[in-house]
N, CA, C and O atoms as a Tinker XYZ file with bonds, in Angstrom:
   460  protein
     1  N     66.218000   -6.167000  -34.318000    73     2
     2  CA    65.489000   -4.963000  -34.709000    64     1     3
     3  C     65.669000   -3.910000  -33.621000    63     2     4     5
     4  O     65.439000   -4.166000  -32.440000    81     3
     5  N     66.050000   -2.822000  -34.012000    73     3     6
     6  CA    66.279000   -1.531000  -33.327000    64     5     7
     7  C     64.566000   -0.835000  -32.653000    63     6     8     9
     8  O     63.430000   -0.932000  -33.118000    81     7
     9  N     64.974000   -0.312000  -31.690000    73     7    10
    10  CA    63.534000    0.756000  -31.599000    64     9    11
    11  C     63.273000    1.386000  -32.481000    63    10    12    13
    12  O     62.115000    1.745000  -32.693000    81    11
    13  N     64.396000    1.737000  -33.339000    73    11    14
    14  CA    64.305000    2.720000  -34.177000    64    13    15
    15  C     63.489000    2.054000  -34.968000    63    14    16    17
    16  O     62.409000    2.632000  -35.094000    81    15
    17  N     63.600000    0.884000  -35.659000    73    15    18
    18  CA    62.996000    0.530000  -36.908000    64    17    19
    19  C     61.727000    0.366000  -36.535000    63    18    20    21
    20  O     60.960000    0.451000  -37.494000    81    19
    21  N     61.018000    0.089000  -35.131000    73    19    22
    22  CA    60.006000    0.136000  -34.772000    64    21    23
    23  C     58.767000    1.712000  -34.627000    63    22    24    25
    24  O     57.613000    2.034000  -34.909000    81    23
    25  N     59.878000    2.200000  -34.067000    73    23    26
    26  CA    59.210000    4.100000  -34.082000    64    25    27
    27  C     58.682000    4.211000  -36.071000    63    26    28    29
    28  O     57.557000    4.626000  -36.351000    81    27
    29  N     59.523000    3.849000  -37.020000    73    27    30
    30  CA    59.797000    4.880000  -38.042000    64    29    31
    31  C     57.835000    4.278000  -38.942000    63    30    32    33
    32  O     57.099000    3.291000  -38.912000    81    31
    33  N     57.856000    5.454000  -39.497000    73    31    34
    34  CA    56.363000    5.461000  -40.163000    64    33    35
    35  C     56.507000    4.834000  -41.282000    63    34    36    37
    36  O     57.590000    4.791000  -41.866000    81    35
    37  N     55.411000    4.261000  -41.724000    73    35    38
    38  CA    55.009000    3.564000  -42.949000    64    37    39
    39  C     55.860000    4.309000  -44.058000    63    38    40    41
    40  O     55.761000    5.533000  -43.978000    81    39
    41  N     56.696000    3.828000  -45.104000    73    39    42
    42  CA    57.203000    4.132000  -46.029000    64    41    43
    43  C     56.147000    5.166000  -46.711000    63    42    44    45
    44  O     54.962000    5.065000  -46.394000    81    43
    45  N     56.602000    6.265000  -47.743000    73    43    46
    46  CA    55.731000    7.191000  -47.905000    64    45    47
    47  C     56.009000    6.926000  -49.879000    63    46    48    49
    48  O     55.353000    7.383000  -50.815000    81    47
    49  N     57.098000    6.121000  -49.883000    73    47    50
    50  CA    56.860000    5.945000  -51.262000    64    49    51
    51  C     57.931000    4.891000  -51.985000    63    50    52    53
    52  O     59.124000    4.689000  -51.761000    81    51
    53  N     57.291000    4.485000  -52.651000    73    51    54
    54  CA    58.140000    2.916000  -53.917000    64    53    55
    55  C     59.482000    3.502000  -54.891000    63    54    56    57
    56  O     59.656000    4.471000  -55.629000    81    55
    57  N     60.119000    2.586000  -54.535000    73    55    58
    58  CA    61.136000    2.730000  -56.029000    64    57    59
    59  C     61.077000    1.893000  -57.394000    63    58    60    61
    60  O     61.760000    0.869000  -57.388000    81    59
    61  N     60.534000    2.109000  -58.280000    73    59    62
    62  CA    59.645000    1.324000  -59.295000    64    61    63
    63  C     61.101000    0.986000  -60.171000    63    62    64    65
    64  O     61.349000    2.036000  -60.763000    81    63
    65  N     61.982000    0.144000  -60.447000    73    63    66
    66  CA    62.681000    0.182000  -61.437000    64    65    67
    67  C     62.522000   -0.784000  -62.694000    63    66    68    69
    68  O     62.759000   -1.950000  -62.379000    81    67
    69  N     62.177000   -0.610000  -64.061000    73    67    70
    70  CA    61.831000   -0.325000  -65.215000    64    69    71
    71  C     62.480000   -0.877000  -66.813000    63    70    72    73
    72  O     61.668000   -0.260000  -67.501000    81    71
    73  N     62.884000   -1.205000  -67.278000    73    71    74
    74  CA    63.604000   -1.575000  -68.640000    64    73    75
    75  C     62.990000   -0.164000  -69.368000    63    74    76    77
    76  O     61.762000   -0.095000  -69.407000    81    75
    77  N     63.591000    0.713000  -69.818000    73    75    78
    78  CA    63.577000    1.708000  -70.865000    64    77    79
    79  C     63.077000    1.317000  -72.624000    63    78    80    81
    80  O     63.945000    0.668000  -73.207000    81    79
    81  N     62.200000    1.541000  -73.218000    73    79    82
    82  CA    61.484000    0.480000  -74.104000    64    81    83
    83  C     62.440000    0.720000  -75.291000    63    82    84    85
    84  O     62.702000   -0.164000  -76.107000    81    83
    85  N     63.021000    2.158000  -75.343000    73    83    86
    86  CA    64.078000    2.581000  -76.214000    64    85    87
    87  C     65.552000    2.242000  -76.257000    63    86    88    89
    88  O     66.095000    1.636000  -77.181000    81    87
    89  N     66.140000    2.692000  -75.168000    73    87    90
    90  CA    66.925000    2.592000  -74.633000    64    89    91
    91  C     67.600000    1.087000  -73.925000    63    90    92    93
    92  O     68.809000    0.892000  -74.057000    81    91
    93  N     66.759000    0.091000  -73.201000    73    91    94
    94  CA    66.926000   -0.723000  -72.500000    64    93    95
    95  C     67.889000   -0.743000  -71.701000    63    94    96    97
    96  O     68.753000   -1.618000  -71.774000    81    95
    97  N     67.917000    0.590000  -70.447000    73    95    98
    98  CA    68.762000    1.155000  -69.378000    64    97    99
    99  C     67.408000    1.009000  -68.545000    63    98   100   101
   100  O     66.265000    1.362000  -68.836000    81    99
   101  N     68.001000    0.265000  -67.220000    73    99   102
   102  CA    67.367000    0.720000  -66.185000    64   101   103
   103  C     66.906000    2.056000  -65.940000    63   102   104   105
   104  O     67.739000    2.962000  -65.976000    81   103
   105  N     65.166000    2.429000  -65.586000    73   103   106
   106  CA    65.006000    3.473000  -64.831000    64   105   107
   107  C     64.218000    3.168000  -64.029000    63   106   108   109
   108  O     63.366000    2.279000  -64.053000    81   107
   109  N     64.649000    4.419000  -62.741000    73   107   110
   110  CA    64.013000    4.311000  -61.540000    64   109   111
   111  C     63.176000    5.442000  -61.055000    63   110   112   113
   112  O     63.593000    6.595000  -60.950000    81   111
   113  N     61.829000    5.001000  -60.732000    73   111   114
   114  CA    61.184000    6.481000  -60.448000    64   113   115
   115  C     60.781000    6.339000  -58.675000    63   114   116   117
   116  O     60.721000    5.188000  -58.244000    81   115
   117  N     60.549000    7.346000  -57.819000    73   115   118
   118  CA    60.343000    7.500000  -56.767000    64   117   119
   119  C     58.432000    8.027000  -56.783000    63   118   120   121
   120  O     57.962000    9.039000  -57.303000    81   119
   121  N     57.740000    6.996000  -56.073000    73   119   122
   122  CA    56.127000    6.787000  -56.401000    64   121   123
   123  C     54.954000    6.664000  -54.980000    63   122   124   125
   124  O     54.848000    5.936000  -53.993000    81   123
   125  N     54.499000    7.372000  -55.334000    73   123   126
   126  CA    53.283000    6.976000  -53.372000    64   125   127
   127  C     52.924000    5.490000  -54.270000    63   126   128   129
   128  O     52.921000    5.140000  -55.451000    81   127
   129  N     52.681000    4.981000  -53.151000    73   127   130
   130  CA    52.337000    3.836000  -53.646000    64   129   131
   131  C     51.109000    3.250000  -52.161000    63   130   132   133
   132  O     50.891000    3.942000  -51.166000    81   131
   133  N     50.429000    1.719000  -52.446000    73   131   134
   134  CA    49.857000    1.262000  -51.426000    64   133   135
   135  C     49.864000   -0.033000  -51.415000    63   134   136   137
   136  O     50.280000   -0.505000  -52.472000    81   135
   137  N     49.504000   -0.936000  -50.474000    73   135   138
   138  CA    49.311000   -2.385000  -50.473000    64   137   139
   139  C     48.686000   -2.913000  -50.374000    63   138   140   141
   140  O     48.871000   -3.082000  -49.169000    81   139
   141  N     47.670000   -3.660000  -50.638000    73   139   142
   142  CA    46.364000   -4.791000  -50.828000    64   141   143
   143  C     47.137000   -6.239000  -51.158000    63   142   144   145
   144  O     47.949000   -6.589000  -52.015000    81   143
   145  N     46.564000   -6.805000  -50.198000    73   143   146
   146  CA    47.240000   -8.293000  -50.478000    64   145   147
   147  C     47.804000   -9.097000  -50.739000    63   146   148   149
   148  O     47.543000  -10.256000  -51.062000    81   147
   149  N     49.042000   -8.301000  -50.571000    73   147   150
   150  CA    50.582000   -8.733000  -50.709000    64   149   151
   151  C     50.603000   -8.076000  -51.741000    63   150   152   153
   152  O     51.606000   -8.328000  -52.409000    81   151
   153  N     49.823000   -7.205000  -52.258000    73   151   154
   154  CA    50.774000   -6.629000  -53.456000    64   153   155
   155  C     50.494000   -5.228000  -53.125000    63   154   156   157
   156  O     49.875000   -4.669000  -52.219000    81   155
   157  N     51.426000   -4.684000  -54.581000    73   155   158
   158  CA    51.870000   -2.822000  -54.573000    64   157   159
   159  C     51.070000   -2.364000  -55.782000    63   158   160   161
   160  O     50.933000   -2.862000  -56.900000    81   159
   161  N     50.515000   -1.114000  -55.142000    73   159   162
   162  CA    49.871000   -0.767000  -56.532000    64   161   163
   163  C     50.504000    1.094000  -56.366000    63   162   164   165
   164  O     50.783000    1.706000  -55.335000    81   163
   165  N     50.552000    1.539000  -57.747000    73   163   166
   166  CA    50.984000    2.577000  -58.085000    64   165   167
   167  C     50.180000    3.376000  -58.924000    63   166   168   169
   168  O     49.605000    2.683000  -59.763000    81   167
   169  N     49.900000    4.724000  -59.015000    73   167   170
   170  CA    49.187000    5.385000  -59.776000    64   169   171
   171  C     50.003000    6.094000  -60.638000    63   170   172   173
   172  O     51.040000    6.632000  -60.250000    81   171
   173  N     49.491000    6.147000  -62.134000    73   171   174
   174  CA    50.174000    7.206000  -63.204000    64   173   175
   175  C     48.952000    8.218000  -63.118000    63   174   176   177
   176  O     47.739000    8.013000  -63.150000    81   175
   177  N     49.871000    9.649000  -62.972000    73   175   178
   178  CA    48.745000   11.006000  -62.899000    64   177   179
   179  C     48.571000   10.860000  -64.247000    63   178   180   181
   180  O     47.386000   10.770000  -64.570000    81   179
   181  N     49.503000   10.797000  -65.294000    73   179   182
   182  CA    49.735000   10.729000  -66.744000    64   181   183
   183  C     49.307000    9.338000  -67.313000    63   182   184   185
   184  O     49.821000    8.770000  -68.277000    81   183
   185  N     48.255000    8.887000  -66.528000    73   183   186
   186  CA    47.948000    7.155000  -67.271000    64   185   187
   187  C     48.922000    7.004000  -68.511000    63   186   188   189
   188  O     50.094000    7.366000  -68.412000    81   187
   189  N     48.548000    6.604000  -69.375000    73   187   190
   190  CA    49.069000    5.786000  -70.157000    64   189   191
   191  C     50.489000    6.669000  -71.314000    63   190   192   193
   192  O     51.209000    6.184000  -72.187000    81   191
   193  N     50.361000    8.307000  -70.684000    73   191   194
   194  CA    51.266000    8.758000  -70.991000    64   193   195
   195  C     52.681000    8.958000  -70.422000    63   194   196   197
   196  O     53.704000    9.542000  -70.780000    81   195
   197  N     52.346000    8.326000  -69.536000    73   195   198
   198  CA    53.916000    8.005000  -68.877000    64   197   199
   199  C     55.050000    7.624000  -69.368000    63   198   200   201
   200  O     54.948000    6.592000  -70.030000    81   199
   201  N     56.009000    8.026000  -69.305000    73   199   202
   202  CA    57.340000    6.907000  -69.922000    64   201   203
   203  C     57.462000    6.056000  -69.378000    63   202   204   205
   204  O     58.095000    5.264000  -70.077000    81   203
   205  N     57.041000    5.298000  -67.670000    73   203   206
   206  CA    57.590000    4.586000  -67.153000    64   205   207
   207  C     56.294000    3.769000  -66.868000    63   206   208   209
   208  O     56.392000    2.856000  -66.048000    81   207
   209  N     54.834000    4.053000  -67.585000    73   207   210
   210  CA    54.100000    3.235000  -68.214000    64   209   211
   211  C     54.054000    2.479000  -69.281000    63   210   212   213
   212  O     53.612000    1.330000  -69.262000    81   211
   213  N     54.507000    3.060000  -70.309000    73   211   214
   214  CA    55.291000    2.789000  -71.618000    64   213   215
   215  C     56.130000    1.809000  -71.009000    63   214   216   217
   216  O     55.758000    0.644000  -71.154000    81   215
   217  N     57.021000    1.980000  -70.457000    73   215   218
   218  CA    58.241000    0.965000  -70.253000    64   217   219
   219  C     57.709000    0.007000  -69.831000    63   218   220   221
   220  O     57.993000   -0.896000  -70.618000    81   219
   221  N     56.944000   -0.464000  -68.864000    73   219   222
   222  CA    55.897000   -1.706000  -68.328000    64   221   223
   223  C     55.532000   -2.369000  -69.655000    63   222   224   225
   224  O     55.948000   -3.440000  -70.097000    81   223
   225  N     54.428000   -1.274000  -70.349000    73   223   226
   226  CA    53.324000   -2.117000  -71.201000    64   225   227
   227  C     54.923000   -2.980000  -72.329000    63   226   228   229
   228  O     54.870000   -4.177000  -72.608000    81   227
   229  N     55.527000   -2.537000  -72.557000    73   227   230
   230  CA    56.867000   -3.061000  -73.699000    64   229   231
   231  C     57.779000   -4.395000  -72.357000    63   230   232   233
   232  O     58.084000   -5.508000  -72.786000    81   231
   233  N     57.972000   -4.152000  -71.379000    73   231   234
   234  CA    58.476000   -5.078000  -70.698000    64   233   235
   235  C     58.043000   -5.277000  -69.363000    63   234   236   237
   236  O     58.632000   -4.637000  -68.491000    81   235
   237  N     57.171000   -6.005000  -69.055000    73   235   238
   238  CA    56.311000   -5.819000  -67.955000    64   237   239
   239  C     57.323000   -6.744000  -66.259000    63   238   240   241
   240  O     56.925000   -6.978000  -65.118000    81   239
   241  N     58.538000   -6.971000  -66.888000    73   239   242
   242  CA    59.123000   -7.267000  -65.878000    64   241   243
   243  C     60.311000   -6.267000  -64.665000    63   242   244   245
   244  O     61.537000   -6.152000  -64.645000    81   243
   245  N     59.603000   -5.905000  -64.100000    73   243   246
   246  CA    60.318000   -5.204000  -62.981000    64   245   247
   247  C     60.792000   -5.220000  -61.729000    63   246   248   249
   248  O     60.416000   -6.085000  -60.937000    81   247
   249  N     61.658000   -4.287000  -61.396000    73   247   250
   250  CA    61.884000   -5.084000  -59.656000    64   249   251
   251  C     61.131000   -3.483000  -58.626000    63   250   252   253
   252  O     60.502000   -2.737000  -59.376000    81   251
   253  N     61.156000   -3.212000  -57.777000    73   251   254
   254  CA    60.453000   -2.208000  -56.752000    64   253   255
   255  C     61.557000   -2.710000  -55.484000    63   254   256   257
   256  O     62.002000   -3.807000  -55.146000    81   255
   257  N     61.719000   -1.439000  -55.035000    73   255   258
   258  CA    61.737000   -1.265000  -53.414000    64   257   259
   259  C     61.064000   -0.470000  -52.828000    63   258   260   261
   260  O     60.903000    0.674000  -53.255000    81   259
   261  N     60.294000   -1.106000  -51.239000    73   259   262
   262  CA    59.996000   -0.447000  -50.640000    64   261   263
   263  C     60.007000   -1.215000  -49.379000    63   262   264   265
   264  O     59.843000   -2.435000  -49.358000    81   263
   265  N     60.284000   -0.187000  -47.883000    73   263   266
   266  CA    60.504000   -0.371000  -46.947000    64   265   267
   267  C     61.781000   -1.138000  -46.613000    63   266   268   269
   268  O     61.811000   -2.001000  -45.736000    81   267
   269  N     63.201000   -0.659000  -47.609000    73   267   270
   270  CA    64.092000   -0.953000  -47.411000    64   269   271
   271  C     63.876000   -2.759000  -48.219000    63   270   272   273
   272  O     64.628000   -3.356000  -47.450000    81   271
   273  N     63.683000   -3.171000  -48.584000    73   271   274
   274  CA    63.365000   -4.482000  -49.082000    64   273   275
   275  C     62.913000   -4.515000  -50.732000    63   274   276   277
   276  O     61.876000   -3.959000  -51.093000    81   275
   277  N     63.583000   -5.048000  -51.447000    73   275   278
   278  CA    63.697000   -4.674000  -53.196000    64   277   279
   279  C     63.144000   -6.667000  -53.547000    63   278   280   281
   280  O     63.544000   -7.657000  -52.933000    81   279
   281  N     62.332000   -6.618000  -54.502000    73   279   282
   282  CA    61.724000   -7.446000  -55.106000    64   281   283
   283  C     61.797000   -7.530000  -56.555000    63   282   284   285
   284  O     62.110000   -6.533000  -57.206000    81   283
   285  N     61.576000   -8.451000  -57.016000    73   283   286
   286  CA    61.962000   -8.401000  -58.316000    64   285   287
   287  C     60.408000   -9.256000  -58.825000    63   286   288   289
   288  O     59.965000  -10.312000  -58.372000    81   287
   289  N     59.838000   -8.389000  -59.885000    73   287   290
   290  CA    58.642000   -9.170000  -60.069000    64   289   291
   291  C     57.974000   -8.389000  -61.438000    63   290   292   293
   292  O     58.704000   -7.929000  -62.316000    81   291
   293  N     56.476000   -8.306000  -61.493000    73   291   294
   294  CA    56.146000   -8.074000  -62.787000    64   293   295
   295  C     54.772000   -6.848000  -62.734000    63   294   296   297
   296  O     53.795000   -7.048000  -62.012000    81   295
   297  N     54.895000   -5.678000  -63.555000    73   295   298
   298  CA    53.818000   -5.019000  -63.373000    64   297   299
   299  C     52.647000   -5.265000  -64.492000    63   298   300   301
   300  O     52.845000   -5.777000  -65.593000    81   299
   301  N     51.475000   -4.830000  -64.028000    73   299   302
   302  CA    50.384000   -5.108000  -64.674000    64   301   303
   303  C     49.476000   -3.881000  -64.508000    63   302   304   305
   304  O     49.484000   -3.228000  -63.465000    81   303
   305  N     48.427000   -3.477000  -65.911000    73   303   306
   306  CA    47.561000   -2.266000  -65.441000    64   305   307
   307  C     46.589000   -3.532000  -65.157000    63   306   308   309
   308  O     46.362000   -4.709000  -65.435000    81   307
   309  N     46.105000   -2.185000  -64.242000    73   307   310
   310  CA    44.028000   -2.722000  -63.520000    64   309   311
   311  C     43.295000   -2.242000  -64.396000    63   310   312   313
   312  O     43.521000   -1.109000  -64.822000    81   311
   313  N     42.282000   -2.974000  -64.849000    73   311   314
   314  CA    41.148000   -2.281000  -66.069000    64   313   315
   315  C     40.254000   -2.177000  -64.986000    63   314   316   317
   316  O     40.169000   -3.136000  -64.219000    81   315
   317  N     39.451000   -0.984000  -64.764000    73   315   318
   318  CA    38.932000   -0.529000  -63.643000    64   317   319
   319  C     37.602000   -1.160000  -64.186000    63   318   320   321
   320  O     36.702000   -1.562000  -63.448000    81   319
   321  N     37.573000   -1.208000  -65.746000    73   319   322
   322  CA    35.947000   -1.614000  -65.997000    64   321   323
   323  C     35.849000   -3.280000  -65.554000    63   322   324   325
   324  O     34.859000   -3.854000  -65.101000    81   323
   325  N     37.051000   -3.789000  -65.803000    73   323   326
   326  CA    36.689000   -5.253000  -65.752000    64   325   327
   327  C     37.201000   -5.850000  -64.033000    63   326   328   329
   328  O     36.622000   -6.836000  -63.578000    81   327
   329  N     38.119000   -5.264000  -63.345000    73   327   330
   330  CA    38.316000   -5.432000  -61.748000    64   329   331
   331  C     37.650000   -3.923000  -60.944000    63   330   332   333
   332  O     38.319000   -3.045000  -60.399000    81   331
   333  N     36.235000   -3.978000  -61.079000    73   331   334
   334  CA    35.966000   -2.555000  -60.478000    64   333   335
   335  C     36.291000   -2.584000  -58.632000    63   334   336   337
   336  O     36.265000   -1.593000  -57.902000    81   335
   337  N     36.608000   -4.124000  -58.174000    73   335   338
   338  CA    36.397000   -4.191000  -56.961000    64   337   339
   339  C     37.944000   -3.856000  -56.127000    63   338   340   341
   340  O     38.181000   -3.160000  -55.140000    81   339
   341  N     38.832000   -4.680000  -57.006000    73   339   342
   342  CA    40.069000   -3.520000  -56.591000    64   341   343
   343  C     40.151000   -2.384000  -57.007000    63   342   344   345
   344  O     40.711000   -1.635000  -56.206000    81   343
   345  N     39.710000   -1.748000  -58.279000    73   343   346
   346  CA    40.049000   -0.677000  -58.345000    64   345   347
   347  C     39.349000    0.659000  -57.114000    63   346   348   349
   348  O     39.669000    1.765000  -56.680000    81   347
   349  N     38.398000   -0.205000  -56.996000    73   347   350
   350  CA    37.749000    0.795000  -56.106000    64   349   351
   351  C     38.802000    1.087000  -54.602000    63   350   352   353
   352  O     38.955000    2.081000  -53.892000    81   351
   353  N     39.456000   -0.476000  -54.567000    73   351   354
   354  CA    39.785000   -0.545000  -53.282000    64   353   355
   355  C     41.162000   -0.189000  -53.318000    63   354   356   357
   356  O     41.714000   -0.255000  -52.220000    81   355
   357  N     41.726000    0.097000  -54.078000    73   355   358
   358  CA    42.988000    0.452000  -54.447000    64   357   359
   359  C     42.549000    1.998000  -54.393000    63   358   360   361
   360  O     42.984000    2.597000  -53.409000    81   359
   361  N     41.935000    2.581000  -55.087000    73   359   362
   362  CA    41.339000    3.992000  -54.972000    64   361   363
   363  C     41.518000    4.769000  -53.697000    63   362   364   365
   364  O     42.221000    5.730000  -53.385000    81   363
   365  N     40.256000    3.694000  -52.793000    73   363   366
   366  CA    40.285000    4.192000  -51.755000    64   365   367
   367  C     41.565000    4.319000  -50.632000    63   366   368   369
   368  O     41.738000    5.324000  -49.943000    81   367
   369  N     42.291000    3.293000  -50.590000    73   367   370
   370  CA    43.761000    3.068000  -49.727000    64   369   371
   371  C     44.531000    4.508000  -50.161000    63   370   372   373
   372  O     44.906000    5.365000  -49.360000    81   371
   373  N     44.700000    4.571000  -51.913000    73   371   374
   374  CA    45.478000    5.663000  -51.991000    64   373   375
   375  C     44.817000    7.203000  -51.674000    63   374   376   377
   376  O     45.524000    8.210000  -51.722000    81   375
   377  N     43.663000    7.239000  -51.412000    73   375   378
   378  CA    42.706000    8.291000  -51.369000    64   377   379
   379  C     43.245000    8.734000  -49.713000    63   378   380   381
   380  O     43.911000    9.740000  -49.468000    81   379
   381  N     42.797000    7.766000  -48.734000    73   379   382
   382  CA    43.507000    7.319000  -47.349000    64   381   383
   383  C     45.138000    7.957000  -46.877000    63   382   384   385
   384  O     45.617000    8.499000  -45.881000    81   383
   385  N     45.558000    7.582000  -48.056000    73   383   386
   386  CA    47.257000    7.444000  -47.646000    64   385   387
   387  C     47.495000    8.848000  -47.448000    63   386   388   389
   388  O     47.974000    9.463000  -46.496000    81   387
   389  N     46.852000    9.374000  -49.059000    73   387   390
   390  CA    47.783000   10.857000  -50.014000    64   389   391
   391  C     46.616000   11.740000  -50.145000    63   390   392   393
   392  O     47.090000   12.848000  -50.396000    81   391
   393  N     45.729000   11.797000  -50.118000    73   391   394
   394  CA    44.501000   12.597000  -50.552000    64   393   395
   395  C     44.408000   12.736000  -51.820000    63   394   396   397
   396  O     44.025000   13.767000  -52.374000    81   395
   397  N     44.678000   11.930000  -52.258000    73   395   398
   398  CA    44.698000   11.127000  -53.934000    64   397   399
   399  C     44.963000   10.415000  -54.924000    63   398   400   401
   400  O     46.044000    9.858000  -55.120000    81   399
   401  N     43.694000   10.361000  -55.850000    73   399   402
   402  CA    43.735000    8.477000  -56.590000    64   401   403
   403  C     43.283000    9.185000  -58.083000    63   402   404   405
   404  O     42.445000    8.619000  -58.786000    81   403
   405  N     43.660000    9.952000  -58.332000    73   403   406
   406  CA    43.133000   10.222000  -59.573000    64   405   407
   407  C     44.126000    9.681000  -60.591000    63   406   408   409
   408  O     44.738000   10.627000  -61.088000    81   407
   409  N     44.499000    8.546000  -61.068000    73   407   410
   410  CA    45.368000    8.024000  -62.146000    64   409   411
   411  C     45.426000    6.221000  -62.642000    63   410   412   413
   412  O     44.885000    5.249000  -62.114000    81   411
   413  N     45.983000    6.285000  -63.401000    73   411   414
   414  CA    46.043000    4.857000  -64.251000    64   413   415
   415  C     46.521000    4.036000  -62.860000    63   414   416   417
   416  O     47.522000    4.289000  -62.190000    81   415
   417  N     45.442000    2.891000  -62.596000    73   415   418
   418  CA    46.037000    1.860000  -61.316000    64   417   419
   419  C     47.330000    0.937000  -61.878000    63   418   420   421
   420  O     47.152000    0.657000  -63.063000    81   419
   421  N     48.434000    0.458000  -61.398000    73   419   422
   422  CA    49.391000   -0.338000  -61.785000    64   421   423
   423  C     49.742000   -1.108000  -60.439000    63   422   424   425
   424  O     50.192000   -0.744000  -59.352000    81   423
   425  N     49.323000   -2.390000  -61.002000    73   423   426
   426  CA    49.812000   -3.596000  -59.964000    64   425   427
   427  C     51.203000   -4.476000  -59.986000    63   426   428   429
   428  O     51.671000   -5.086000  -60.947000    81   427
   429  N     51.576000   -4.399000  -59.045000    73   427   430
   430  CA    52.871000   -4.484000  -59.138000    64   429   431
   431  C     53.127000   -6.302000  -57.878000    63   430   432   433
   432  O     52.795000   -6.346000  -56.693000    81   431
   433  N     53.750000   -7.454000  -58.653000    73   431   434
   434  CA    53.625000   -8.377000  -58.052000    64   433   435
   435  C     54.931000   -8.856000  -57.885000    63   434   436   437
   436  O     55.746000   -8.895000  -58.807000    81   435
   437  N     55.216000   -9.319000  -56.436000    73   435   438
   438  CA    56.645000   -9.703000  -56.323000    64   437   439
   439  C     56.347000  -11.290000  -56.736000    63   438   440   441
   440  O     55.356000  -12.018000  -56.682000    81   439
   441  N     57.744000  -11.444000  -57.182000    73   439   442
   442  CA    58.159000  -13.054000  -58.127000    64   441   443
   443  C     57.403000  -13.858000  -56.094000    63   442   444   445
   444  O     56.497000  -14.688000  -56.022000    81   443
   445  N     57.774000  -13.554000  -55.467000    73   443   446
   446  CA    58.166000  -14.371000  -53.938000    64   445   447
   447  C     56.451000  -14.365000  -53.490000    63   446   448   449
   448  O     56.166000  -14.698000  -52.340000    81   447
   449  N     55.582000  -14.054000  -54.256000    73   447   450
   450  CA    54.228000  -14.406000  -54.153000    64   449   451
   451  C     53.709000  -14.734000  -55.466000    63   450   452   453
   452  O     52.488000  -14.683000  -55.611000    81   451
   453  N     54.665000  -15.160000  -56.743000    73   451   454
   454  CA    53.517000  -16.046000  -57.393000    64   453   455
   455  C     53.624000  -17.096000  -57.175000    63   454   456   457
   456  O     54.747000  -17.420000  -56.789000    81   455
   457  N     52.575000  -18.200000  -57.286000    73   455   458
   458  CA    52.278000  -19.289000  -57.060000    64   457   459
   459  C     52.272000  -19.965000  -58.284000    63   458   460
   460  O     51.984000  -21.161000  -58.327000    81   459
């Protein structure tokens, strides 16, 4: 490991890549994102109007990079009514990061932490 890789700041954002629900072409979007307990969570400003929400809820298997390191794993929405305790805490991290959490929570789990 370089100094360099030591100096450089926390990644500032995810590469979410996607199955197209139409199409079935990879897409890739560039996302603030945060981390809670080994996992990635992502916000849609456009909840559930997203295309690349859409593409999840139709194939919920995806891969992400971030911090130079790409995973291959599966996304999931947070129902804020029924997990209010991450959502809160997911809220707050991205509130922390970006000076904002206003959108649909999406949890994002690498294959190399399910059990």
């Amino acid at each position: 490991m370089s100094n360099n890789d030591l100096n450089q700041p926390p990644s500032q954002f995810l590469y979410l890549t996607a199955k197209g629900r139409k199409t079935t072409r990879e897409h890739t979007i560039e996302i603030w994102f945060t981390e809670n307990n080994k996992k990635y969570y992502v916000l849609s400003e456009h909840k559930k109007d997203s295309d690349w929400v859409q593409n999840i809820i139709s194939d919920p298997n995806v891969s992400f990079k971030v911090n130079n390191k790409t995973y291959k794993g599966y996304a999931r929405i947070v129902d804020k009514s029924k997990e209010p305790t991450l959502a809160n805490a997911v809220s707050d991290l991205m509130l922390r990061k970006y000076g904002w959490n206003d959108g649909l929570i999406v949890e994002l789990t690498s294959n190399d932490n399910i059990k």
